[in-house]
PDB file of N, CA, C and O in Angstrom:
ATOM      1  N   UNK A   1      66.110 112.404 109.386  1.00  0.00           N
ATOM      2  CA  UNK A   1      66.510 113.328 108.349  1.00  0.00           C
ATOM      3  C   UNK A   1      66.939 114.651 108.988  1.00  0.00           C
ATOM      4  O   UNK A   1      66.359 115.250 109.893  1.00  0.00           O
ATOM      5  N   UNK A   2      68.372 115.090 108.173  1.00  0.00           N
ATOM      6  CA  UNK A   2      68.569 116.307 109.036  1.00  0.00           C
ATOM      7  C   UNK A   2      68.326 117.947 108.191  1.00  0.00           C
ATOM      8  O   UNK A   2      68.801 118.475 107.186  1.00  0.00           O
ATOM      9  N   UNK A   3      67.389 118.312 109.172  1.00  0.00           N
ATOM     10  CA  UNK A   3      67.315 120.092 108.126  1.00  0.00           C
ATOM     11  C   UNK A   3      68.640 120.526 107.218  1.00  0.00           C
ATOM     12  O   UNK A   3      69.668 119.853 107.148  1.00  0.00           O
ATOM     13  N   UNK A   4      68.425 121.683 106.596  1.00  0.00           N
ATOM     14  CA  UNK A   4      69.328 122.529 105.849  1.00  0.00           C
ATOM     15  C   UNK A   4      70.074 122.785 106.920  1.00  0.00           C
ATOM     16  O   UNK A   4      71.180 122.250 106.847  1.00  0.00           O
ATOM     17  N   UNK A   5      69.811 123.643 108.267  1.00  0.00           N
ATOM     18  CA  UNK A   5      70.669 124.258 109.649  1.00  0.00           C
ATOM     19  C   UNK A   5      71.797 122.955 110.031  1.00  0.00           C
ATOM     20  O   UNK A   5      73.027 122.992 110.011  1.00  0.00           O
ATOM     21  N   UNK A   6      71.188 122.201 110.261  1.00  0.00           N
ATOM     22  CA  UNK A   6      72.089 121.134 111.036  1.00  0.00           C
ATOM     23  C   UNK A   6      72.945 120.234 110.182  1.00  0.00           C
ATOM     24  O   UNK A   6      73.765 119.509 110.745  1.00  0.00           O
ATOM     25  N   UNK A   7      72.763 120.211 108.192  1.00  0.00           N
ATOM     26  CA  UNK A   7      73.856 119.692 107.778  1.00  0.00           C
ATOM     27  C   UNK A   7      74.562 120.811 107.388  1.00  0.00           C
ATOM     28  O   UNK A   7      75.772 120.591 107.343  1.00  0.00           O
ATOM     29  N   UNK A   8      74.173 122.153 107.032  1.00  0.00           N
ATOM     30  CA  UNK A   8      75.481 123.193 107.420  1.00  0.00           C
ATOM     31  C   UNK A   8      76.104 123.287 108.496  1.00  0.00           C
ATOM     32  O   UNK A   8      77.164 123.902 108.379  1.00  0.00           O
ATOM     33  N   UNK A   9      75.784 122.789 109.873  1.00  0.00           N
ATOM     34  CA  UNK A   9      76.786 123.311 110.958  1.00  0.00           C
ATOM     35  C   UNK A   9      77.399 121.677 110.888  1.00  0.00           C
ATOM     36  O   UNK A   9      78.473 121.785 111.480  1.00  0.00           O
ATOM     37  N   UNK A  10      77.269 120.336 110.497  1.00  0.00           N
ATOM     38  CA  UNK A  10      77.971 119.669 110.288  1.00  0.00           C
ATOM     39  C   UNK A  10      78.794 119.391 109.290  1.00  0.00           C
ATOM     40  O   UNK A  10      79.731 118.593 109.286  1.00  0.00           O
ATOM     41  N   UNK A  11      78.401 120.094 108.428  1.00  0.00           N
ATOM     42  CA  UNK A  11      79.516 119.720 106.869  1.00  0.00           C
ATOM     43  C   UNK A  11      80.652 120.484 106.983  1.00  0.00           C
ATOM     44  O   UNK A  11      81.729 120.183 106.469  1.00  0.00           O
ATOM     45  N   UNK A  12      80.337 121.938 107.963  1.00  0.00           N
ATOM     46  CA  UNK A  12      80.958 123.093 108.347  1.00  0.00           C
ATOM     47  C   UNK A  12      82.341 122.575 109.592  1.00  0.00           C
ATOM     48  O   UNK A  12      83.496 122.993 109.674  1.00  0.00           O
ATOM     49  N   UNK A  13      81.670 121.614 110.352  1.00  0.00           N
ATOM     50  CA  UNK A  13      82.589 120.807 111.321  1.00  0.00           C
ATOM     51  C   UNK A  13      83.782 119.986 110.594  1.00  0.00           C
ATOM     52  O   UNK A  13      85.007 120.095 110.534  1.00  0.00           O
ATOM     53  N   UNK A  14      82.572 118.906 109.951  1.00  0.00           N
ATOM     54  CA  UNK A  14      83.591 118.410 109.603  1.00  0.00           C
ATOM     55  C   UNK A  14      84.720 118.745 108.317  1.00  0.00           C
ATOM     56  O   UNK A  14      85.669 117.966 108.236  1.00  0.00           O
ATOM     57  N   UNK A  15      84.654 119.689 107.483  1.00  0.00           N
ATOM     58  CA  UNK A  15      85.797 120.497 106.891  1.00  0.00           C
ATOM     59  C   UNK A  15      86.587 121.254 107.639  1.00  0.00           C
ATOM     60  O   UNK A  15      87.654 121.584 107.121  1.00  0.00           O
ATOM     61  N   UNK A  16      86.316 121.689 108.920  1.00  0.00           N
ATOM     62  CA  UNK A  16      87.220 122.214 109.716  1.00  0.00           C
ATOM     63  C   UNK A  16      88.152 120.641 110.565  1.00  0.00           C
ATOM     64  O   UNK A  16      89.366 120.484 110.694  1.00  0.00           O
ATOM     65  N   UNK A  17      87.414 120.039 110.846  1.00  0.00           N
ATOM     66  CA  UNK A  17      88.100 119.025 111.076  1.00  0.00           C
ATOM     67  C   UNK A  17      89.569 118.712 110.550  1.00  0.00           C
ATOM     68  O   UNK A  17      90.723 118.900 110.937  1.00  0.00           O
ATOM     69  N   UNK A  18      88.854 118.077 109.359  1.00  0.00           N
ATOM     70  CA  UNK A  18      89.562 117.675 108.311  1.00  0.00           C
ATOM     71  C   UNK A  18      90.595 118.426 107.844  1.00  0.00           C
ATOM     72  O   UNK A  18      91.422 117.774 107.206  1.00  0.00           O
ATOM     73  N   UNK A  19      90.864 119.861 107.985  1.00  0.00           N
ATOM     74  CA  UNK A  19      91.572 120.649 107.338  1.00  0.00           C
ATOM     75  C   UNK A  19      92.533 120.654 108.547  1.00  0.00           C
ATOM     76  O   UNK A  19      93.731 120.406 108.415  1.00  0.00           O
ATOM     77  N   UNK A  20      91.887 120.982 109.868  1.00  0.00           N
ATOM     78  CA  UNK A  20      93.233 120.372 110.861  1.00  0.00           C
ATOM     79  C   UNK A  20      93.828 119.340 110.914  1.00  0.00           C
ATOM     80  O   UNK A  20      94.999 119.593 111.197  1.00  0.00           O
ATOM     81  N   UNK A  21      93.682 118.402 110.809  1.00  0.00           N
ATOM     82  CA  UNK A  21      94.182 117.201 110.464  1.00  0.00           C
ATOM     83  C   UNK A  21      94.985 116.880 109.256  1.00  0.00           C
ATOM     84  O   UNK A  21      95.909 116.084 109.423  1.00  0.00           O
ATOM     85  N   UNK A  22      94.777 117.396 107.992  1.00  0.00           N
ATOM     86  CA  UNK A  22      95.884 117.276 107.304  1.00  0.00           C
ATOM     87  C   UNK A  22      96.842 118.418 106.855  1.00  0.00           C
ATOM     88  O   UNK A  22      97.663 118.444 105.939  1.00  0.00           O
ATOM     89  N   UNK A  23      96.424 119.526 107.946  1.00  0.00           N
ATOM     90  CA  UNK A  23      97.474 120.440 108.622  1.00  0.00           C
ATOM     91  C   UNK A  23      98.456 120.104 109.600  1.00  0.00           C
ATOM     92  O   UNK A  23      99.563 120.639 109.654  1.00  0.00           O
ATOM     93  N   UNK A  24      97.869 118.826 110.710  1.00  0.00           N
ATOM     94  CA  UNK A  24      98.872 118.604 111.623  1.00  0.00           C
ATOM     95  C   UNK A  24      99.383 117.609 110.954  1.00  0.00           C
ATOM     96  O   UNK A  24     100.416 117.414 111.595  1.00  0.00           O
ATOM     97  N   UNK A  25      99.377 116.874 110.140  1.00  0.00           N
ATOM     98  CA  UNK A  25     100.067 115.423 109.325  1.00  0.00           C
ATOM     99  C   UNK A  25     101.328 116.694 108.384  1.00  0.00           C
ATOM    100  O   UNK A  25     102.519 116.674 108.695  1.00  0.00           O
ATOM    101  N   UNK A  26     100.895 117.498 107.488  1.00  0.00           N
ATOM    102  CA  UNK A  26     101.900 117.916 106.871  1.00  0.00           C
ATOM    103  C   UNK A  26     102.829 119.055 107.763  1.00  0.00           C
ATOM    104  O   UNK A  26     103.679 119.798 107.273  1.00  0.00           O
ATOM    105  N   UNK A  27     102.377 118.976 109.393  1.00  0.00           N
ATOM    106  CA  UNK A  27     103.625 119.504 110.133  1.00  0.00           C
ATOM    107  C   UNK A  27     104.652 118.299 110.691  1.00  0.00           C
ATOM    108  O   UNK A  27     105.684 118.602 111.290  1.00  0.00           O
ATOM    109  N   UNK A  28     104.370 117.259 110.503  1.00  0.00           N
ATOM    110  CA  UNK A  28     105.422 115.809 110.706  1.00  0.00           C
ATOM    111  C   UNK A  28     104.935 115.669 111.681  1.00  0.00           C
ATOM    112  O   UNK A  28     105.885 115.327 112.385  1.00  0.00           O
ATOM    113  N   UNK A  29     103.490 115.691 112.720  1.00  0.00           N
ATOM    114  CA  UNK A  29     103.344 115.228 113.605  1.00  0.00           C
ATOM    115  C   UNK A  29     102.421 113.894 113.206  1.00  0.00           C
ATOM    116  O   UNK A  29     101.490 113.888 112.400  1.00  0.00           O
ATOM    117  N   UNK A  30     102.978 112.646 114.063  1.00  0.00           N
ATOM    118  CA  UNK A  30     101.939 111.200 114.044  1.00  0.00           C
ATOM    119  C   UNK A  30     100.909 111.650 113.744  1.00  0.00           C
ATOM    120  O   UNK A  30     100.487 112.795 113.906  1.00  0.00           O
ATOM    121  N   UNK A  31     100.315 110.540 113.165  1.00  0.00           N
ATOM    122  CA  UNK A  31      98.804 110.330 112.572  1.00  0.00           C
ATOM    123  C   UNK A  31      97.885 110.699 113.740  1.00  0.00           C
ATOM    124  O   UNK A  31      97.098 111.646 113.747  1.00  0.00           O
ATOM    125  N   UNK A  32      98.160 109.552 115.026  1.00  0.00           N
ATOM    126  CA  UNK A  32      97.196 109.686 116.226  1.00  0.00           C
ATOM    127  C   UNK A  32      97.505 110.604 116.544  1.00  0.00           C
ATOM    128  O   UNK A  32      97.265 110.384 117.731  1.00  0.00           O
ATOM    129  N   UNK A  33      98.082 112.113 116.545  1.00  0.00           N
ATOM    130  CA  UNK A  33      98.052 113.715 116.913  1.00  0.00           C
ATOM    131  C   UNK A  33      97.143 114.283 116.013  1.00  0.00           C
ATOM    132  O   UNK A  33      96.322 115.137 116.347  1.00  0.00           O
ATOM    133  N   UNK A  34      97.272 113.811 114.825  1.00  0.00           N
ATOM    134  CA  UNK A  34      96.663 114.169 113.783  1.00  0.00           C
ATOM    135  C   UNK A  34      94.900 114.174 113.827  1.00  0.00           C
ATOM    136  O   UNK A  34      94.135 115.074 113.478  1.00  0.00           O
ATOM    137  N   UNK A  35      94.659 113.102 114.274  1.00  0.00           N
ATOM    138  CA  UNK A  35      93.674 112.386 114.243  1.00  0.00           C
ATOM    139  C   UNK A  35      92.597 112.838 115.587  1.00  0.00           C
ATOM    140  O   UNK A  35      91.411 112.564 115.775  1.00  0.00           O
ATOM    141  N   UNK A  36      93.613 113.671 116.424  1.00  0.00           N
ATOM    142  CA  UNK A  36      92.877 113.731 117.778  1.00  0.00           C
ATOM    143  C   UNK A  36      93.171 115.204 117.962  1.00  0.00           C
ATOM    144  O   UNK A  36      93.083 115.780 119.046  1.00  0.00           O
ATOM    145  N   UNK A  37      93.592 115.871 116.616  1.00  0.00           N
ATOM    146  CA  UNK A  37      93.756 117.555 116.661  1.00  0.00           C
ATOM    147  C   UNK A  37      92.239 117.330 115.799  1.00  0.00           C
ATOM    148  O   UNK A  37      91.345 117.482 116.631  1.00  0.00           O
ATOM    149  N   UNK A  38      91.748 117.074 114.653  1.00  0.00           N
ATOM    150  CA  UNK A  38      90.995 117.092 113.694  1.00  0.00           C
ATOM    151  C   UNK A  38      89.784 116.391 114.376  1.00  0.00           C
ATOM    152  O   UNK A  38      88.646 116.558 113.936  1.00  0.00           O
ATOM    153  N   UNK A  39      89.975 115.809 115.175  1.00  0.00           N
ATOM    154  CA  UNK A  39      88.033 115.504 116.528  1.00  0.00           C
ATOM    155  C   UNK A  39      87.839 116.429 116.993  1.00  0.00           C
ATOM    156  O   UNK A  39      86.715 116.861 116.739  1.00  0.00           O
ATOM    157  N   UNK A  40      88.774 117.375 117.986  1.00  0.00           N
ATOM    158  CA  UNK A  40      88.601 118.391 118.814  1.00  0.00           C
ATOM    159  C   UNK A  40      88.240 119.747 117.905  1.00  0.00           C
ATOM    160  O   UNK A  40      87.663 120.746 118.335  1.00  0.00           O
ATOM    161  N   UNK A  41      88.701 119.545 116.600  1.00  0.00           N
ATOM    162  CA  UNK A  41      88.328 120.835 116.047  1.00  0.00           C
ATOM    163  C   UNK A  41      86.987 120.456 115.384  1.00  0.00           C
ATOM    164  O   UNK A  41      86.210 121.410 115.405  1.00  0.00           O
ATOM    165  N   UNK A  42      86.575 119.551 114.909  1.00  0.00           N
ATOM    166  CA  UNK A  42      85.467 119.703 114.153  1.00  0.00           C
ATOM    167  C   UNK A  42      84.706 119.662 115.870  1.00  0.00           C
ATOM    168  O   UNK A  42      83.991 120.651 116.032  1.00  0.00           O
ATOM    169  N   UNK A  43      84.742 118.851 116.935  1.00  0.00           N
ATOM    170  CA  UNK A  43      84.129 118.907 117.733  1.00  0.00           C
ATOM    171  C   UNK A  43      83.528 120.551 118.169  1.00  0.00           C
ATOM    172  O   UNK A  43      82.360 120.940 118.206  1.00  0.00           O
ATOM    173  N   UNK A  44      84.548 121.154 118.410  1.00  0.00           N
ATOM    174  CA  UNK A  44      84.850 122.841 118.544  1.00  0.00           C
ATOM    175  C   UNK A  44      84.019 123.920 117.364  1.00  0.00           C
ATOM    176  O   UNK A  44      83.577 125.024 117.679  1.00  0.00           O
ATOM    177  N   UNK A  45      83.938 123.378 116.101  1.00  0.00           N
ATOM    178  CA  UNK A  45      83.664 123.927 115.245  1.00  0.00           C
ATOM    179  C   UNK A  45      82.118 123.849 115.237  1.00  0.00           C
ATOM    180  O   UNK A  45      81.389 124.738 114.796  1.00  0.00           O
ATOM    181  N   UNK A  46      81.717 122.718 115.760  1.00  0.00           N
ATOM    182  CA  UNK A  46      80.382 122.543 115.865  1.00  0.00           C
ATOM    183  C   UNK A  46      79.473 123.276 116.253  1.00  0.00           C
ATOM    184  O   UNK A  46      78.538 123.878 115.725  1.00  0.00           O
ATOM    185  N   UNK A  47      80.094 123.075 117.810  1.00  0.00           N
ATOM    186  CA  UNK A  47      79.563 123.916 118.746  1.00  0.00           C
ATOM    187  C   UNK A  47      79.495 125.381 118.466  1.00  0.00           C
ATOM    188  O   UNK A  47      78.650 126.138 118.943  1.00  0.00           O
ATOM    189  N   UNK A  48      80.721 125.805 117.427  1.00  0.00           N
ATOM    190  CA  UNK A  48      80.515 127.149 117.405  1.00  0.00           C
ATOM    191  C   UNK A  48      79.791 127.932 116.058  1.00  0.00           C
ATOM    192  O   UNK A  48      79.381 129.069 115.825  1.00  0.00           O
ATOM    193  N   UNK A  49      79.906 126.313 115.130  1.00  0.00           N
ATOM    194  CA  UNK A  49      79.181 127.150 114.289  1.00  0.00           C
ATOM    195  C   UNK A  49      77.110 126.958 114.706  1.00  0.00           C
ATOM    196  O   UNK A  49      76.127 127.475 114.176  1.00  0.00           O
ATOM    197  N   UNK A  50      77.248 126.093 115.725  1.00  0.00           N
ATOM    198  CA  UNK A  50      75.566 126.126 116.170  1.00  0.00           C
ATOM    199  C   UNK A  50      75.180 127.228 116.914  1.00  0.00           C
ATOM    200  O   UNK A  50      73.997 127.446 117.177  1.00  0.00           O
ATOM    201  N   UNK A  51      76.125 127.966 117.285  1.00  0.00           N
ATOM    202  CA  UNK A  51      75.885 129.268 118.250  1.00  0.00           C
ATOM    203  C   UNK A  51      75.607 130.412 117.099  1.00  0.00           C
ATOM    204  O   UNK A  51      74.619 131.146 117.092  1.00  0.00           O
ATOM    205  N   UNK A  52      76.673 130.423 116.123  1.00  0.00           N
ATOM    206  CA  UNK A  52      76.756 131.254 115.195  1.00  0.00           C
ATOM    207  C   UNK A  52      75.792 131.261 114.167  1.00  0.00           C
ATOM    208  O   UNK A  52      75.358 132.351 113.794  1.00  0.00           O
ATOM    209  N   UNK A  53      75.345 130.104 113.594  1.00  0.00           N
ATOM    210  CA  UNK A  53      74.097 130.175 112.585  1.00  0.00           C
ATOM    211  C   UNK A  53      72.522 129.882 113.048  1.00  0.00           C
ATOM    212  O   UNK A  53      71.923 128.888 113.460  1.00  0.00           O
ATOM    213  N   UNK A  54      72.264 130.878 112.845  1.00  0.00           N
ATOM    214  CA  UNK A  54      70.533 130.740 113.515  1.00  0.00           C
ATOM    215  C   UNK A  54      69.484 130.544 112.563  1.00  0.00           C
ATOM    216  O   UNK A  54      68.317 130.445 112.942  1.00  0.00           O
TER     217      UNK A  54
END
């Protein structure tokens, strides 16, 4: 089971994810750009929102 902290810095990921990803799809780039902009950002987002929320 995951605390309140750790499904905010993941729900927080993955909407950043997600929002890159169908940011890079509605710039006409392929899906698999799409798909591997929206890992690296929720990946990215993670990390930074675990630094950021204490």
């Amino acid at each position: 089971m995951l605390n309140q902290r750790a499904a905010i810095i993941f729900l927080l990921g993955a909407l950043a994810g997600i929002g890159t990803g169908c940011l890079t799809l509605l710039a006409t780039n392929p899906w698999p750009v799409a798909v591997t902009a929206g890992a690296a950002t929720a990946a990215a987002a993670v990390l930074f929102f675990d630094r950021i929320i204490e």
